[in-house]
Each structure stands twice: as structure tokens, then as C-alpha cells.
C-alpha positions in Angstrom: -56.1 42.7 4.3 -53.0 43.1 5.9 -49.6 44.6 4.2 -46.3 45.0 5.8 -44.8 48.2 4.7 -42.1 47.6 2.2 -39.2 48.8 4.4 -39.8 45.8 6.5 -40.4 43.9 3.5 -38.0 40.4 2.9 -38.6 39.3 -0.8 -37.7 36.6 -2.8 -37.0 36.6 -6.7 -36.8 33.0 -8.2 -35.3 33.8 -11.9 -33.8 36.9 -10.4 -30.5 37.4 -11.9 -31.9 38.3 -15.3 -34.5 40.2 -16.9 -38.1 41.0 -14.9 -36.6 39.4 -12.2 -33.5 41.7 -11.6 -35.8 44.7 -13.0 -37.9 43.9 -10.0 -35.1 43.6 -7.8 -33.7 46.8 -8.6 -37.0 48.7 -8.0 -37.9 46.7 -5.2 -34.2 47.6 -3.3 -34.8 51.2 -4.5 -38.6 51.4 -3.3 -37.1 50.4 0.6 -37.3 46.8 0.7 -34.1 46.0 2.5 -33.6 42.3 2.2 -33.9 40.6 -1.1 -32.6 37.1 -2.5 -31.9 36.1 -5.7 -32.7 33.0 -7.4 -30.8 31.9 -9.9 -29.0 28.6 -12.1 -25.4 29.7 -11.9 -23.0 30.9 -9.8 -21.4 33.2 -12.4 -25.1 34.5 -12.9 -25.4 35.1 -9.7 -22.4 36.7 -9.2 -23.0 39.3 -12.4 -26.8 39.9 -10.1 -25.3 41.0 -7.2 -23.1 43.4 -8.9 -25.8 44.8 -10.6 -27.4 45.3 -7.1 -24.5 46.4 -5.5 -25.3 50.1 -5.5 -29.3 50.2 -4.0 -28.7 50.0 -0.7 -30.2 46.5 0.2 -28.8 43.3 2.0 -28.8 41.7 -1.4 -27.8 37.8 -1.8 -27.9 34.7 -4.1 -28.7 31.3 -3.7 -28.3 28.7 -6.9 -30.9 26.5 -7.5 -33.3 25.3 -10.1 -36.4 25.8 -8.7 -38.0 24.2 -11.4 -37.6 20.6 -9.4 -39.0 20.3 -5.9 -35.5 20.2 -4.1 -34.5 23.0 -5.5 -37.1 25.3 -4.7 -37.6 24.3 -1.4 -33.7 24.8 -1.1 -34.6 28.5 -2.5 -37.1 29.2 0.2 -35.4 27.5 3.2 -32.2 29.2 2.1 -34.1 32.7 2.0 -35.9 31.9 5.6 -32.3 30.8 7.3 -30.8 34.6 5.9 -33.3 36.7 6.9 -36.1 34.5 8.8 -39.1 35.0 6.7 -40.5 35.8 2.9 -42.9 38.3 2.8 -42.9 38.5 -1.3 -42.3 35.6 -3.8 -41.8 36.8 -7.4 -41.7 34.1 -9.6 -39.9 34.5 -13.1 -38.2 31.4 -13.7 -38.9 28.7 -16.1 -38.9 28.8 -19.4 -40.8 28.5 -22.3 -39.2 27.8 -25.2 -39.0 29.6 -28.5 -42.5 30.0 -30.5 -43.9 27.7 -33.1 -46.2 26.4 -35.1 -47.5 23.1 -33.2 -47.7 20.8 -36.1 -43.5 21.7 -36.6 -42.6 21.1 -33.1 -41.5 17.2 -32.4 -43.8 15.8 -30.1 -41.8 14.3 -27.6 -40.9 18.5 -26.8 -44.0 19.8 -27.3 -44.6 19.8 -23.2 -41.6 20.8 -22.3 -41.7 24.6 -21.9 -45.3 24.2 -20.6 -44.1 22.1 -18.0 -40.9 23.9 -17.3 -43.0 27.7 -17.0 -45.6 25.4 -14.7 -42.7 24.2 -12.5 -41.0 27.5 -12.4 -44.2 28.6 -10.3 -46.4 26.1 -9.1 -43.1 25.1 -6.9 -41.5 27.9 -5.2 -45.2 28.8 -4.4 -45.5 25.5 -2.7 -42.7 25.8 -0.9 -43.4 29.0 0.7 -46.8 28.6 2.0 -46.1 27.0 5.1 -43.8 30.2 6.1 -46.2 32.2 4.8 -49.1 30.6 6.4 -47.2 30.6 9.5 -46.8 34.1 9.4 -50.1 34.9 8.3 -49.2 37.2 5.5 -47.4 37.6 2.5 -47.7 38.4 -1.2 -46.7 36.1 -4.3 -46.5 37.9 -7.5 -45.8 35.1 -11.2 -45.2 36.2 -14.5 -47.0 34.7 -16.8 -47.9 36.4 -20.4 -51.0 37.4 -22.7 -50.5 34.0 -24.6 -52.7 32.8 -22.0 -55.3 35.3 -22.6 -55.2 35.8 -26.7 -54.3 33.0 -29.3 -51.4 33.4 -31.0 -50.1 32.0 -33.5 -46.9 29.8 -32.9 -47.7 29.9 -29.0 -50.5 27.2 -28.3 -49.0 25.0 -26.2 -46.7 28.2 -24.3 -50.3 29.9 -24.7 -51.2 27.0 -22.4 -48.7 27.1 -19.6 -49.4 30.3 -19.6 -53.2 30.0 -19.0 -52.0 27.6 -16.2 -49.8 29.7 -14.5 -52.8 32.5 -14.6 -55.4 29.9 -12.9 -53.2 28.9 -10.4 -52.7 31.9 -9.6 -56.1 33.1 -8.9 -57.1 29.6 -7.2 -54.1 30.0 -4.6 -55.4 33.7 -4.1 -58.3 32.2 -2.9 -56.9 29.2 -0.7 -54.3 32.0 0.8 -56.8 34.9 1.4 -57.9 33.4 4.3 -54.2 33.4 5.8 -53.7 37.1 4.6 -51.7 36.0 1.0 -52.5 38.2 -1.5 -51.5 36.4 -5.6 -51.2 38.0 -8.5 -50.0 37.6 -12.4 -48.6 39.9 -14.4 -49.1 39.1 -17.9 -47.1 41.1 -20.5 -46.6 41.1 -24.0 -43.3 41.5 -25.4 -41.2 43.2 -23.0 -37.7 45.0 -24.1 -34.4 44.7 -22.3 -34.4 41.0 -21.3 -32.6 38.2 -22.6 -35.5 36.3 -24.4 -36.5 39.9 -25.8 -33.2 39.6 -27.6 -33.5 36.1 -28.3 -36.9 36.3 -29.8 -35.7 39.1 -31.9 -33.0 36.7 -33.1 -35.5 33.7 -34.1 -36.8 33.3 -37.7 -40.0 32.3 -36.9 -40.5 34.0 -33.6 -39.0 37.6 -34.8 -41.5 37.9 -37.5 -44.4 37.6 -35.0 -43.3 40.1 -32.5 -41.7 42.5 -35.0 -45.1 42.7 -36.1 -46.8 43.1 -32.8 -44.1 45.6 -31.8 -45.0 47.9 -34.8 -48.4 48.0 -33.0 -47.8 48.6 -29.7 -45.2 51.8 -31.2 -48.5 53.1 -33.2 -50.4 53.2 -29.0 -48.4 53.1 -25.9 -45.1 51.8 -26.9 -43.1 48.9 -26.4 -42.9 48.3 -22.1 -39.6 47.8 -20.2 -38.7 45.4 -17.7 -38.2 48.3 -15.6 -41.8 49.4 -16.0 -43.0 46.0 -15.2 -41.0 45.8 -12.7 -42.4 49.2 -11.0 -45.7 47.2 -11.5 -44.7 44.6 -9.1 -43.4 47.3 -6.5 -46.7 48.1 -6.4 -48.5 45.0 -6.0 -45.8 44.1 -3.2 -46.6 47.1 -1.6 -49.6 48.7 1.2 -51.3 50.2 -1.8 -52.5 47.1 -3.3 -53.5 45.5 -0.1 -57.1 44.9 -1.3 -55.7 43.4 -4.8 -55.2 39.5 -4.8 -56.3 37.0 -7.5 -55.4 39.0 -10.5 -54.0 38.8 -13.6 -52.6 42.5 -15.0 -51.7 42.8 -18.5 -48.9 45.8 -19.1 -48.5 45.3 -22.9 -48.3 48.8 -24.2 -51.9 48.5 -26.0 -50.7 45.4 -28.3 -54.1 43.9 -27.0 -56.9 44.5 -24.7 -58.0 41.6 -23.2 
């Protein structure tokens, strides 16, 4: 299977202001890719993004739009193909999830809603890319999704689910795209340090308690990963070297599980 090399490489980062997403960014722009766009809610995100980039080299820009509704992230991609007239690598990290929580505590009328916002956040921008994709016959899509979808946990059934959602997808559109040369993958971390909903978690009664505890055992293996780490992960899947790699979903979780 087919991989442009990434200093041809035009990538895409819905939910790339912040966190993973600007992680990736970063190490995408330093690995060679020399034409990214960011994804974001806000213009003053945006604005703080591009910044952030302004020192690695790459044509770097930002479009606003909430990709978690069908006219924004078709407005994402079409924006993206009009500046530099094709995606060759979606990353999908927006959409989120919500804080964690025993089910039976959450009111039911919001029980859904971070599943359906997480599923959104992916199963749209993916959507709209494939025809450019298609039409190129080549590309590589790379979501984030998280262990939760792999392992129980308690206070994360119904983000456990969007997760698990996001993961299936994933592999199913690897196996629709193949034939086109689009290669899909999940990454699935654990807790991951140095993002905003790291800090937030940390900050939740109910939530901090679970991943304080998790945290403590991922110190006593491989330690607690980065966003940068994870974010060197996704180099490498948007990169010649994982050519041959489609339909998976990676955990980087610093040995808190081994599923």
C-alpha cells in the first residue's frame, strides 16, 4: 500500500488547537509535513494554535468549525482542500466526552451526550474526506479514541461506549478504504498528561480519584505518557513506515493495562 512521503504530506487536525491535537501538529510540522490545518471552535483558540506553531517551519493555518455537526465538518475539509488542494492525513481529536461517572448518577436525558459528541467528532470529518480521498486514491486517517473502549471502567460505561464505537468504525472504514489505498487507525490511550482534560480530570472529585489511582500504576511500569509521545505515535502512522498498518487500534498507556 501506497504512502506519500511526509514532506509532501498535507494533514488535517480536527480538535487541533489543543492537546493531542496540537502535540501531533507540532511533531507532524517538525517530522517534514509542510502544510497542516487546524481545526478548531474559536477564533481566539485558533489564534493561541498558530502561535504555538509559529516556529516549525510549516504553512500552518486555522479554520473554525465544529465539526461535530455535518456542516461544519465538511466546512473543515472543503476549507483544507481550497488552501492546499488535497488531505492526505485526517487526525481526529475532537469531540468530547464528558467528565466520568457512575451511570446510575448521571441524569438520563445527558447520559448520550458525550457518546454522541466523541461519535460525531469522528464519524464526520471522516465522512467528509473520503470523496477527496477516494479521488485521490490514497490517504491515512488516524482517531483517538481511548482504552475505555477496550477495559471496563468504572464511572466510564457509557464514554467506554463511544469509545468502543469510535474503535469499530475505525477498523470497518479501514476495510471499505483499503481498496482505495486509505489506511485507519485508533490510537487508544490511557490517561495522557499535558492536555486540558488531563488537568480537568485531575480537578474532578469523582474522576481524580480514578485516575490518581491508575496513574500510581502506570509510575510503578512505564510511566505516565505525554501528548507529545502520542503524538510521535501518529507521525508514525502518517508516515511510509506504517504503510502496511491500517485497521488498528494501538494502546500507548504506559503499562496501566494490557489489553
Amino acid at each position: 500500500m501506497h504512502a506519500a512521503p511526509l514532506s509532501r504530506t498535507t494533514a488535517l487536525l480536527a480538535g487541533g488547537t489543543a492537546g493531542i491535537g496540537l502535540a501531533a501538529a507540532k511533531a507532524l510540522a517538525t517530522a517534514g509535513v509542510p502544510q497542516i490545518m487546524l481545526v478548531g471552535r474559536t477564533q481566539e483558540r485558533g489564534q493561541e494554535a498558530l502561535c504555538a506553531m509559529a516556529s516549525h517551519g510549516a504553512d500552518v493555518r486555522f479554520i473554525a468549525a465544529d465539526v461535530t455537526t455535518p456542516d461544519g465538518a465538511t466546512h473543515a475539509v472543503e476549507s483544507a482542500v481550497a488552501a492546499f488542494g488535497k488531505v492526505d492525513v485526517l487526525m481526529n481529536t475532537g469531540g468530547g466526552t464528558g467528565m466520568p461517572e457512575l451511570c446510575h448518577r448521571m441524569p438520563i436525558d445527558t447520559l448520550t451526550s458525550g457518546m454522541e459528541g466523541l461519535l460525531r467528532g469522528t464519524l464526520l470529518p471522516c465522512r467528509a474526506v473520503l470523496p477527496y480521498m477516494m479521488a485521490q486514491k490514497g490517504g491515512c486517517i488516524i482517531n483517538v479514541a481511548s482504552d475505555a473502549g477496550k477495559l471496563a471502567t468504572p464511572g466510564e460505561a457509557a464514554i467506554g461506549a463511544g469509545m468502543a464505537g469510535v474503535m469499530m468504525f475505525s477498523r470497518a472504514l479501514a476495510l471499505e478504504g483499503s481498496r482505495n489505498g486509505i489506511r485507519v487507525n485508533c490510537l487508544t490511550p490511557s490517561i495522557v498528561s499535558g492536555t486540558p482534560l488531563y488537568e480537568e480530570l485531575m480537578r474532578h472529585p469523582f474522576a481524580s480519584k480514578i485516575f490518581v489511582k491508575a496513574e500510581k500504576a502506570a509510575n510503578a511500569s512505564l510511566g505516565v505518557v505525554e501528548a507529545n509521545e502520542l503524538a510521535e505515535l501518529a507521525v508514525f502512522l502518517a508516515s511510509p513506515a506504517a504503510a502496511k498498518v491500517s485497521g488498528q487500534c494501538i494502546s500507548m498507556n504506559g503499562g496501566i493495562s494490557f489489553a
